[in-house]
VOGU-3710 file (C-alpha; in Angstrom, 3 decimals, decimal comma):
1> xxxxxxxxxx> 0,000/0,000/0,000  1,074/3,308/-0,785  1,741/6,308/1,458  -1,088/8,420/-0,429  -3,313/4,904/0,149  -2,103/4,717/4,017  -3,187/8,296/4,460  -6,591/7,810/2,504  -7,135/4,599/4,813  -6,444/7,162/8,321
11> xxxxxxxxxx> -8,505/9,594/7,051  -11,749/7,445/6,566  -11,127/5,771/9,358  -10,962/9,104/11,014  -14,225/10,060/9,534  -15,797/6,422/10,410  -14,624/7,335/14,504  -16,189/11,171/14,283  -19,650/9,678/12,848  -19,211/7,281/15,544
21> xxxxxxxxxx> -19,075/10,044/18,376  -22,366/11,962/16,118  -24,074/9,044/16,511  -23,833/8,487/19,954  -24,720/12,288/21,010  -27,739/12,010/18,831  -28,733/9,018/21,005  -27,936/11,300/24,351  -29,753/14,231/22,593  -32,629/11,803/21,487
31> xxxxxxxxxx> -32,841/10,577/25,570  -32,769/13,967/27,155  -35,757/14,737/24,448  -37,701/11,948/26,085  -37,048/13,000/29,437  -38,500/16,259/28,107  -41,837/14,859/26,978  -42,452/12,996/30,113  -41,917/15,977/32,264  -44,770/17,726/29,794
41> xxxxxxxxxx> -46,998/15,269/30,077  -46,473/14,994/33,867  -47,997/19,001/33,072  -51,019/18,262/31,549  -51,701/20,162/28,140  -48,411/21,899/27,801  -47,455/21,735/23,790  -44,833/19,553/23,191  -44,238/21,704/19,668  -42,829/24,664/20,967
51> xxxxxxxxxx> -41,483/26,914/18,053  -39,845/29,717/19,777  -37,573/27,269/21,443  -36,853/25,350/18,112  -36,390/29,043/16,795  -33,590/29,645/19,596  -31,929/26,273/18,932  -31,653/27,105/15,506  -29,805/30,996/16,053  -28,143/29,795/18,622
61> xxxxxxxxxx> -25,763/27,017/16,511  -26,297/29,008/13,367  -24,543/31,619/15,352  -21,522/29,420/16,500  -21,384/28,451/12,945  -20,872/31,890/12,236  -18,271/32,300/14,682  -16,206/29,068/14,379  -15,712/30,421/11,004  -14,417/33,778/11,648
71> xxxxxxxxxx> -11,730/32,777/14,463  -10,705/29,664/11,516  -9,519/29,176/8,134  -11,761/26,336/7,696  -14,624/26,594/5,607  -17,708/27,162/6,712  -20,733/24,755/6,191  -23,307/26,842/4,370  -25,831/28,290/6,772  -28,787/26,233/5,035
81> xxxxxxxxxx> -26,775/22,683/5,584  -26,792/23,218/9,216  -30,280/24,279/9,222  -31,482/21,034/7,313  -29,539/18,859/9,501  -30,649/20,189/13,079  -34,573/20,509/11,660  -33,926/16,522/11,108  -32,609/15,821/14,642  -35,152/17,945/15,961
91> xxxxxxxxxx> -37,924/16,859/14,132  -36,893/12,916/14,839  -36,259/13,856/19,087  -39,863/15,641/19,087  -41,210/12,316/17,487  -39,814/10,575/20,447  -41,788/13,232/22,684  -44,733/13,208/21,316  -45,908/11,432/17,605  -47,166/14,502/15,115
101> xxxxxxxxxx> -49,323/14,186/12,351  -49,024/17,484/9,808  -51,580/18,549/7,542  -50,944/19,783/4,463  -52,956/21,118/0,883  -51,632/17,804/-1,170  -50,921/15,476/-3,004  -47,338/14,642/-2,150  -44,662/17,017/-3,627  -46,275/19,984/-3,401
111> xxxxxxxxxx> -44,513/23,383/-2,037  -46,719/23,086/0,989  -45,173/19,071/1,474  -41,997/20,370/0,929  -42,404/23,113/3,248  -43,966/21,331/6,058  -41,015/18,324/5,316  -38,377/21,176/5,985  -40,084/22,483/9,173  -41,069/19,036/10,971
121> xxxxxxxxxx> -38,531/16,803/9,153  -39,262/13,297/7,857  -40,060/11,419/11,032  -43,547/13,084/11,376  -46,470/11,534/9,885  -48,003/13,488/7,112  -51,792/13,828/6,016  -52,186/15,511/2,135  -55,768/17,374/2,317  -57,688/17,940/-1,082
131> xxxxxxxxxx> -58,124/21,595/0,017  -56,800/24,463/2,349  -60,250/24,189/4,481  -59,619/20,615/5,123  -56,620/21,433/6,319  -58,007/24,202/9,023  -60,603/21,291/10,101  -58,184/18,577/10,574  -56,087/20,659/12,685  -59,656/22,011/14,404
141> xxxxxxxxxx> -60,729/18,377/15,538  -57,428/17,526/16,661  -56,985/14,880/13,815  -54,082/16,998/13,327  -51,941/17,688/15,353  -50,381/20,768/13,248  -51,326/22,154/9,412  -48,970/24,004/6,712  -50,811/26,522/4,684  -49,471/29,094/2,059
151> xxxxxxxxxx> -49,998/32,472/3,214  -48,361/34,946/0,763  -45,799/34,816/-2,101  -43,142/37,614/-2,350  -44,069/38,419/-6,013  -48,003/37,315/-6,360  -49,084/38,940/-3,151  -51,334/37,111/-0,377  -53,119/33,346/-0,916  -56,836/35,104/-0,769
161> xxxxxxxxxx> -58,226/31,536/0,451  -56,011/31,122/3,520  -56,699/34,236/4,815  -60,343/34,298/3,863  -60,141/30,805/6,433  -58,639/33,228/8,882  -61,545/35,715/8,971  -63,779/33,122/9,673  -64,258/34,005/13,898  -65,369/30,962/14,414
171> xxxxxxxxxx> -62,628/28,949/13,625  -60,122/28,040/16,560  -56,962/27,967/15,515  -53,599/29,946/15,825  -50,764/30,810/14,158  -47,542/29,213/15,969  -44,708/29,433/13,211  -43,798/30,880/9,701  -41,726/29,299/7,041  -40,248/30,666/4,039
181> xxxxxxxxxx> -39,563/28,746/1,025  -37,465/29,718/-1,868  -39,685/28,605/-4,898  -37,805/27,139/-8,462  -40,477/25,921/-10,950  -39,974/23,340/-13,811  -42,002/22,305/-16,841  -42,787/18,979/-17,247  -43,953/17,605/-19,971  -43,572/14,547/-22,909
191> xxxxxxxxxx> -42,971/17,007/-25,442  -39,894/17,638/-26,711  -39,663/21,513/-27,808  -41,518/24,343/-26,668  -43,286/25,217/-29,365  -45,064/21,620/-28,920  -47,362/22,567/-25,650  -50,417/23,648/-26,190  -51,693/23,366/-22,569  -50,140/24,426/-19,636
201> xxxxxxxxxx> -51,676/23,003/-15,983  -50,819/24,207/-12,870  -51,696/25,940/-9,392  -52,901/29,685/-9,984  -50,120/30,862/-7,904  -47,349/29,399/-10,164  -48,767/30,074/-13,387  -49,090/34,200/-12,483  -44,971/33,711/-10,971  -44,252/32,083/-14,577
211> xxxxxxxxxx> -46,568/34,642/-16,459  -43,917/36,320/-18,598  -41,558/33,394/-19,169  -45,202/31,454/-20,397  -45,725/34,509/-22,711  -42,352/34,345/-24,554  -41,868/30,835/-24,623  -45,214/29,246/-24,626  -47,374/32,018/-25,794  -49,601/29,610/-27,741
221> xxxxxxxxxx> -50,610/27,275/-25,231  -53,806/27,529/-23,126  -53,096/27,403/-19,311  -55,818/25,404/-17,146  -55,675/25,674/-13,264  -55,496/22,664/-11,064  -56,078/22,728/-7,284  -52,177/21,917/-6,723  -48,949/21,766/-8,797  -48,627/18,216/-7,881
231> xxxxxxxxxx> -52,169/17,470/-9,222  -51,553/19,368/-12,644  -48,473/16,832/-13,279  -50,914/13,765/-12,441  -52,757/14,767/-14,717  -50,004/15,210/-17,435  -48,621/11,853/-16,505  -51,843/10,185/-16,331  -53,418/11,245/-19,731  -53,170/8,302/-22,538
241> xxxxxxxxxx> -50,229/8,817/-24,895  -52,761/9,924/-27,652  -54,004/12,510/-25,988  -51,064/13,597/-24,120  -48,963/15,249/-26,949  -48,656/19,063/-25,837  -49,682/18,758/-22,218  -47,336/20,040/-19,920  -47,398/21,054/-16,241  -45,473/23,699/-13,769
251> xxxxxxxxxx> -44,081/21,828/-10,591  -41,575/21,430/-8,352  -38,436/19,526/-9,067  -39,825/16,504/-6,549  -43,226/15,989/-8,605  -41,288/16,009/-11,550  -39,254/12,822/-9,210  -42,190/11,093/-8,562  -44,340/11,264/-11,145  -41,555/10,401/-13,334
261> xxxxxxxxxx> -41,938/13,381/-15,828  -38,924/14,853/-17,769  -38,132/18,832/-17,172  -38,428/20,162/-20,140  -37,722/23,790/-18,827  -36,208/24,845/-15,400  -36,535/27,484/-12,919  -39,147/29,362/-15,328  -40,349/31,758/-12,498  -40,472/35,378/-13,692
271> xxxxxxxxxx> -38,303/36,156/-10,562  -35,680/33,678/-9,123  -35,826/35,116/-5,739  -39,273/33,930/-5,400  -40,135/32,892/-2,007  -43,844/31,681/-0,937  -44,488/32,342/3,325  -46,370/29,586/4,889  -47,947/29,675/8,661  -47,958/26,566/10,658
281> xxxxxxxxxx> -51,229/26,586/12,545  -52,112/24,698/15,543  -54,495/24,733/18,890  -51,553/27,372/20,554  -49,611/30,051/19,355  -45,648/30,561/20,460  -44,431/31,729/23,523  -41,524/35,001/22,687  -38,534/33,752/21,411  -37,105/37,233/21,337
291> xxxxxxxxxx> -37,418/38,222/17,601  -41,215/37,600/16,803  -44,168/38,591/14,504  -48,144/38,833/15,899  -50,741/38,098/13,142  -53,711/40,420/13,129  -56,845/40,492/11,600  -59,095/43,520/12,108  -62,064/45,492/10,972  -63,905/49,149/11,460
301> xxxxxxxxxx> -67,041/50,652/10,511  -66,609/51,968/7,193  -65,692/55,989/7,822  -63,077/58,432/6,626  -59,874/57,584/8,203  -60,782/54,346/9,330  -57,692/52,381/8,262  -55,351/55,006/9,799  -57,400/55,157/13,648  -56,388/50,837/13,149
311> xxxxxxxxxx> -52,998/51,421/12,666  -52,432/54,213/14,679  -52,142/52,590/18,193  -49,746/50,775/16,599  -47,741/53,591/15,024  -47,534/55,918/18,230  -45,674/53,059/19,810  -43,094/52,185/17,373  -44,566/48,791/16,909  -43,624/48,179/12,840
321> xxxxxxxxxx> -46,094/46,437/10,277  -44,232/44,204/8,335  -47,671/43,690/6,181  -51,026/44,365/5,615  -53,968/43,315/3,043  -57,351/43,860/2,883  -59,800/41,319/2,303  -63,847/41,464/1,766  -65,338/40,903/4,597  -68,153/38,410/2,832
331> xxxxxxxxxx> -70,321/39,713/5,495  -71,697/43,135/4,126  -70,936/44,668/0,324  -68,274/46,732/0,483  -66,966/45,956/3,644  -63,374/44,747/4,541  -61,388/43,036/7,008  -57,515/43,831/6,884  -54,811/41,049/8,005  -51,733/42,374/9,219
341> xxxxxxxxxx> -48,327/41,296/10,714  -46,658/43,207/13,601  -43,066/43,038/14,877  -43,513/42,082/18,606  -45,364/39,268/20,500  -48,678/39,473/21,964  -47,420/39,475/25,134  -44,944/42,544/25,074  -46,517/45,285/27,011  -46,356/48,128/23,906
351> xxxxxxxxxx> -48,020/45,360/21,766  -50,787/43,528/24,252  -51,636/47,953/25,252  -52,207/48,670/21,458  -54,517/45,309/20,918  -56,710/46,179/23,389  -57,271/50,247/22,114  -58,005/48,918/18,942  -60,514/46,509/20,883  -62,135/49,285/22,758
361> xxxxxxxxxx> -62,449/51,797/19,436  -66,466/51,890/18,648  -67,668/49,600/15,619  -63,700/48,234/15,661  -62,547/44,319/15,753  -59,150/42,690/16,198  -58,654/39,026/16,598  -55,151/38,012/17,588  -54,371/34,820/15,129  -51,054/34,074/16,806
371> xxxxxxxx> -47,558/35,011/17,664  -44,381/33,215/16,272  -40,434/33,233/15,907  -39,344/35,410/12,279  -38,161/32,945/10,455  -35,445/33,403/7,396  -35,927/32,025/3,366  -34,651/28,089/3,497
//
């Protein structure tokens, strides 16, 4: 054997010692976990999701990745590596505590699966829903114990059914964590030039993020919606050879995996920093975590300056809105409801003193949909 072999040999042997040591403090982190959930349940209904404390794990060694790499020459492991890897252990040591079932707007492979995947990790068990209500009402009756719905997209604006589920005051759920997703889309299809696709299926979402890249490439096709990517390339795949020359679908990379369809085109979004928010909803919101968002959704009588006396509680204390949209209130013609995000938690004094002068205003509303940890793109 040669001295390069020799040294190979040490180094993977090296390497086969280190995952050795990984292993084993996954096992002690995976024990102390358990521990964990039997002191919760020894506490009755305490939640054993708790996102701000995920959300400090996650700074904390994201930090010390950060700083191991300034005081080193070594390189650094990219920020999202170490992110993926800890969600994993995390997710697979909260199984241990307590077994979760997500809900999600499905089938498999959609952005919403892939989002709720990268949030929960693969241990959890996951139930597709048909439609974003069915998601709510799993979560509702407890046949869930958490749900993943799409909330906004940086480009195309707010998801008008989600939050149109959120207006609803008599549903009973809470907001308890964000993610954000960078979204690439693909189209899939048989065909084997552009200029072959005369139909285009997808989710309205992607097909207005591909608008302009449809209109130069594929201006002759006709573009159907479908209730979810994944769905639009089951229905590509499905369709008899005969009758599926010049169908084609916009999905994510994994549909295109598992329904076996060749990308024809990649990353055809209009904008490639395209990034769709999702909120993870639940029976509980998130205690602080230190750097948190409060969803809002709130309503006045209809009178001039009516938007401004809502936000101006808000305003006079230096509380920021990171967003806000208005939505018909489906209650009275011409009446709205407006959803907005605040920087703060429910429970810091400026914030909780502003809710409650919007609550006292005459003909005003507020309902507090949840506090959570700011999250960053994945």
């Amino acid at each position: 054997m040669s001295d390069a072999e020799k040294e190979l040999s040490r180094l993977r042997s090296a390497i086969d010692a280190v995952d050795d040591e990984l292993l084993e403090l996954i096992r002690k982190r995976a024990q102390l976990a358990g521990a964990v959930g039997e002191h919760k349940q020894g506490r009755g209904n305490a939640p054993f999701y708790v996102p701000s404390r995920e959300a400090s794990i996650i700074r904390r060694i994201l930090a010390r990745n950060h700083d191991a790499a300034s005081t080193s020459h070594e390189t650094r492991i990219p920020d999202e590596a170490i992110h993926g890897i800890y969600r994993e252990i995390i997710g697979a040591c909260l199984a241990l505590e307590h077994p979760m079932t997500i809900a999600y707007l499905g089938p498999e492979g959609t952005f919403t699966h892939t989002a709720s995947l990268r949030q929960f990790g693969a241990t959890a068990c996951y139930l597709p829903c048909s439609n974003m209500e069915k998601v709510f009402e799993e979560v509702e009756s407890g046949r869930a114990t958490y749900g993943v719905v799409p909330v906004e997209n940086a480009f195309e604006g707010a998801v008008g059914q989600t939050l149109d589920l959120f207006a609803d005051i008599e549903r009973n759920v809470f907001v308890c964590a964000e993610i954000q997703l960078a979204i690439h889309h693909h189209l899939l299809t048989r065909v084997e030039s552009l200029d072959m696709v005369e139909v285009v299926y997808s989710h309205p979402q992607p097909l207005a993020q591909c608008q302009h890249w449809i209109s130069e490439h594929c201006s002759q096709a006709a573009l159907v919606e479908t209730e979810s990517t994944a769905s639009a390339a089951e229905r590509v795949q499905q369709a008899e050879d005969d009758h599926a020359k010049g169908l084609a679908a916009i999905a994510a990379i994994e549909v295109a995996e598992r329904v076996q369809l060749p990308v024809l085109a990649a990353n055809i979004e209009d904008h490639h920093d395209n990034t769709t928010r999702f909120f993870v909803i639940g029976q509980h919101d998130s205690p602080p975590s230190g750097e948190d968002k409060t969803a809002l959704v709130m309503s006045i009588r209809d009178v001039p300056g009516a938007l401004h006396s809502l936000i101006e509680p808000f305003a006079s204390r230096g509380i920021g809105l990171t967003r806000i949209e208005s939505r018909p209130s489906k209650q009275k013609l011409w009446e709205y409801v407006f959803f907005a995000d605040i920087q703060g938690h429910r429970d810091d004094a400026s914030v909780s003193e502003a809710i409650a002068e919007v609550k006292a205003m005459a003909g005003g509303f507020i309902k507090v949909l949840g506090s959570y940890p700011v999250s960053k793109p994945l």
